[in-house]
C-alpha positions as CSV (number, residue, x, y, z in Angstrom):
1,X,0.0,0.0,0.0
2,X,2.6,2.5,0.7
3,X,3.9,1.5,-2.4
4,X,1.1,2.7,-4.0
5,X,0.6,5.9,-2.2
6,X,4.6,7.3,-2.8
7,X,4.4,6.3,-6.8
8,X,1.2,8.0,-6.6
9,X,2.5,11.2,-4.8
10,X,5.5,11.0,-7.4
11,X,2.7,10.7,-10.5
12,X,1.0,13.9,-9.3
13,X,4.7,15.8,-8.8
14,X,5.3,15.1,-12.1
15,X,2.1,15.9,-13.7
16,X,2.4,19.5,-11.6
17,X,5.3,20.2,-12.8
18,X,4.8,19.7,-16.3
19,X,1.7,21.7,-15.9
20,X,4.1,24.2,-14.2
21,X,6.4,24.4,-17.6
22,X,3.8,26.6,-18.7
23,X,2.8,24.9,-22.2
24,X,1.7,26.9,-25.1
25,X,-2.0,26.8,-25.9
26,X,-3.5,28.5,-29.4
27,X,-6.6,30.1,-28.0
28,X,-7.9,29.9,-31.2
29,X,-8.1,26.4,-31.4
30,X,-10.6,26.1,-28.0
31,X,-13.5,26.5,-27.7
32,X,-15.0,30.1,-26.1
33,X,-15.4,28.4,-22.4
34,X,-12.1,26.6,-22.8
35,X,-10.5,29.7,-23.7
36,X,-12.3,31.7,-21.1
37,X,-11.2,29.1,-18.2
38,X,-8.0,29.0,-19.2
39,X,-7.9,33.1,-19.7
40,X,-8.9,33.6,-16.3
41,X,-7.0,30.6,-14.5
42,X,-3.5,32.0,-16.3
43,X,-4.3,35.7,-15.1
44,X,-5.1,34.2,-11.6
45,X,-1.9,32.0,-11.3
46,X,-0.1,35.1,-12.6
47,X,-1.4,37.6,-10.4
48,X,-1.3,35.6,-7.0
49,X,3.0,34.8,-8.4
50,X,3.7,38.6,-9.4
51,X,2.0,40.4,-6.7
52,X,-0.6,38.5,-5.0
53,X,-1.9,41.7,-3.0
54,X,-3.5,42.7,-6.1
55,X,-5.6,39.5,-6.5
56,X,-9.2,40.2,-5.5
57,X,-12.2,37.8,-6.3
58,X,-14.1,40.1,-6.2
59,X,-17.3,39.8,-8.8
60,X,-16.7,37.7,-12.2
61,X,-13.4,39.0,-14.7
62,X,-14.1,40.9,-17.4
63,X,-12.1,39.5,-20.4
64,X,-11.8,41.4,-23.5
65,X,-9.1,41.1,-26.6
66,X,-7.8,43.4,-29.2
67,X,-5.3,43.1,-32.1
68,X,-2.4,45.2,-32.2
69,X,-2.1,47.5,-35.4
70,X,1.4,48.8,-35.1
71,X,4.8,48.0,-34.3
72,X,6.6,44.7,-34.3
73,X,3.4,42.5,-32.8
74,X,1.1,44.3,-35.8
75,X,-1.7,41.6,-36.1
76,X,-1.4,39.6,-32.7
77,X,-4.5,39.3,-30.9
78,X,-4.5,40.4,-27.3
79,X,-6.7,39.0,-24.5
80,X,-7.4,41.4,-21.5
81,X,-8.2,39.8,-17.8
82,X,-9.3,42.5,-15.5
83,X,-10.0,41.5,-12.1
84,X,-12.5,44.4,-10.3
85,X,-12.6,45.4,-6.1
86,X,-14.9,45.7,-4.2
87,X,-15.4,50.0,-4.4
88,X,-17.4,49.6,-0.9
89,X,-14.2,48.0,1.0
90,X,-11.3,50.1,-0.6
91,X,-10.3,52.6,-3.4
92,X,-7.5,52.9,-6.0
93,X,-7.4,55.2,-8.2
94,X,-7.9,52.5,-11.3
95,X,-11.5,51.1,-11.1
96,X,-9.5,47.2,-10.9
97,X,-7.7,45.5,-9.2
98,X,-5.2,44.0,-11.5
99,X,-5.6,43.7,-15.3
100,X,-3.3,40.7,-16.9
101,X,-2.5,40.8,-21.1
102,X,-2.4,37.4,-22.5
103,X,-1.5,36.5,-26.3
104,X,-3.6,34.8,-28.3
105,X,-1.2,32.3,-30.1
106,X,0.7,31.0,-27.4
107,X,-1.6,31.3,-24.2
108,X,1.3,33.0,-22.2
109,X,0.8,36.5,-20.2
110,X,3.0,38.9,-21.1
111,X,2.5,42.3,-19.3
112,X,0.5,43.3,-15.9
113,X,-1.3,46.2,-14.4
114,X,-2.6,46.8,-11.1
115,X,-5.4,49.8,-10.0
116,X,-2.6,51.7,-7.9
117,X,-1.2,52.4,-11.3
118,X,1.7,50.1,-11.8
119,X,2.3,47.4,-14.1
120,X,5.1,45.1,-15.1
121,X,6.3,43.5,-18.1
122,X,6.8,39.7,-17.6
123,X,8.0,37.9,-21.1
């Protein structure tokens, strides 16, 4: 039995970790819920990593995309995950908490931005 309890431990570390890598996913090819689960579970995991304080659950993300039209990324499509507080509790002076940008052809967040005003680039 313990046998079977440690190579089961060892199966889930490895599965983790591989899901940890950070594979890259087309949102294209999903469908509008798996893309939409996946949006808001990447800006999640990359909030609570980069700055956790600005992670708020509050209400239900707003996603939204856009496609570049200048500069070297003219024609990528951008997804937007915008995380809201709750206005009653606290203020900033952006009306979210945090905001994540996420490309379309690879899955991956690239930049940040929290409601004090601050942001960080992360690829």
């Amino acid at each position: 039995m313990k046998k079977v309890l440690l190579l089961y431990s060892l199966l889930q570390c490895i599965i983790f970790a591989s899901l940890a890598q950070g594979s890259e996913v087309n949102l294209k090819s999903l469908t509008v819920k798996g893309r939409n689960e996946h949006l808001i579970n990447t800006a999640k995991k990359t909030v609570i990593h980069y700055n956790k304080e600005f992670y708020r659950q509050h209400g239900k993300p707003k996603i939204d995309s856009y496609e570049i039209t200048e500069g070297d990324h003219r024609g990528r499509r951008v997804y937007t995950v915008t995380f809201y507080y709750d206005k009653q509790i606290e203020q900033m002076p952006l009306n979210f908490a945090s905001k994540v940008y996420i490309w379309e052809n690879t899955g991956k967040p690239f930049s940040i931005h929290y409601g004090n005003t601050m942001g960080q680039n992360i690829e």
